[in-house]
C-alpha positions in Angstrom: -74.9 87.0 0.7 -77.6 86.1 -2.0 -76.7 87.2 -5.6 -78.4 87.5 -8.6 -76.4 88.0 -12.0 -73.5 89.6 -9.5 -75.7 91.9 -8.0 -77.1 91.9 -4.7 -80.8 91.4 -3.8 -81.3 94.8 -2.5 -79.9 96.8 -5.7 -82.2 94.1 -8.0 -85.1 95.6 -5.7 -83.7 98.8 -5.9 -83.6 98.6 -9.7 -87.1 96.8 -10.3 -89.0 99.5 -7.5 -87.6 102.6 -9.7 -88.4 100.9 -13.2 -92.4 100.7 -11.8 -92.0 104.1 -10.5 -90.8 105.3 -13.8 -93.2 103.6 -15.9 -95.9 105.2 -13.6 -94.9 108.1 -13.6 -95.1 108.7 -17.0 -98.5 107.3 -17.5 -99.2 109.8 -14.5 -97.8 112.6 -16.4 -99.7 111.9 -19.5 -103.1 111.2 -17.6 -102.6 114.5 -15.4 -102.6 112.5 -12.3 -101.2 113.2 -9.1 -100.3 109.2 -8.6 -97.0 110.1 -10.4 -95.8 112.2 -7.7 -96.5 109.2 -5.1 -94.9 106.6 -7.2 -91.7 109.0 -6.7 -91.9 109.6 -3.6 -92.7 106.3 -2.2 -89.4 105.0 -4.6 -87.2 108.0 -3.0 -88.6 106.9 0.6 -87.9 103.3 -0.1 -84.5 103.6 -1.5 -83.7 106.2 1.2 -84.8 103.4 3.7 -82.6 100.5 2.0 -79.9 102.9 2.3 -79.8 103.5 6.3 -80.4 100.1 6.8 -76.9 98.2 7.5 -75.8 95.8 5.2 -73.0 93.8 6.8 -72.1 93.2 10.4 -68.9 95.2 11.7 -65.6 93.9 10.8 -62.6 93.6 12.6 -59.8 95.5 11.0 -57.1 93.8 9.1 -53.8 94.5 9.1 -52.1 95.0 6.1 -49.0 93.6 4.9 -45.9 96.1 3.9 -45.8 94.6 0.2 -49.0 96.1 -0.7 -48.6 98.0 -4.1 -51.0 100.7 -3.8 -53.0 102.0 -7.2 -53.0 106.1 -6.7 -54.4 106.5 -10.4 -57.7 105.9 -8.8 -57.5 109.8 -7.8 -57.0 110.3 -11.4 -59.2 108.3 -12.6 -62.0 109.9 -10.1 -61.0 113.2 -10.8 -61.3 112.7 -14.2 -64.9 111.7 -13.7 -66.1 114.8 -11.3 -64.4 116.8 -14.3 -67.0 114.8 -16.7 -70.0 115.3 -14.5 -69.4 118.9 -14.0 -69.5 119.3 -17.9 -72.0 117.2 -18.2 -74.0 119.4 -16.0 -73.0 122.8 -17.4 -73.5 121.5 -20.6 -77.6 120.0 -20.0 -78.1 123.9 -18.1 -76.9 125.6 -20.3 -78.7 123.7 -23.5 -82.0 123.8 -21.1 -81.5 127.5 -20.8 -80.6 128.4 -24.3 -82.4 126.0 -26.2 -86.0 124.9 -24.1 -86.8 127.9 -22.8 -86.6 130.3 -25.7 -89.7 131.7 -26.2 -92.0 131.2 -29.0 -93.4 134.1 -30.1 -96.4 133.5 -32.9 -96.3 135.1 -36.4 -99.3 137.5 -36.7 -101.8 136.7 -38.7 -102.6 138.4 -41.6 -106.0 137.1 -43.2 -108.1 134.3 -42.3 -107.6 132.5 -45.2 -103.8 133.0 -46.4 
């Protein structure tokens, strides 16, 4: 298997494809342009694609010896991290709901030229 910098060829694709789509869809965003939405859409299609395609060829299974210490603060470890991303996410909704869309009400005005 071809690697670049430890990483495979498909995630370096994977990484360059989304960096274009990114780039143009912000320059679609700020032109008003519907060539934003594509750029994402042909990314999502493309990495969805990479994705289903197999990687490696079936393995046989191997049987493992009885001497095998087994890690089991991986469970932890990952629980630990679904604990983070759960915050994470409460914590971006509720700053989105409190804080961006808060209305803005105007002041009135009271002479033209105060």
């Amino acid at each position: 298997m071809t690697t670049i910098g430890n990483i495979g060829i498909g995630l370096l694709l994977l990484i360059i494809v989304w960096i274009i789509a990114l780039i143009v869809f912000v320059v679609g965003v700020k032109l008003q342009s519907n060539i934003s939405w594509i750029a994402l859409g042909s990314a999502t299609v493309l990495t969805i694609l990479l994705l289903i395609i197999p990687t490696d060829k079936k393995h046989q299974p191997i049987e493992e010896p009885e001497d095998i210490l087994r890690d089991y603060g991986i469970i932890y470890k990952n629980l630990f991290l679904a604990f983070l991303w759960l915050t994470g996410l409460v914590g971006f909704a509720s700053f989105f709901v409190l804080h961006c869309i808060e209305p803005v009400r105007p002041k009135p005005i009271k002479s033209f030229y105060d």
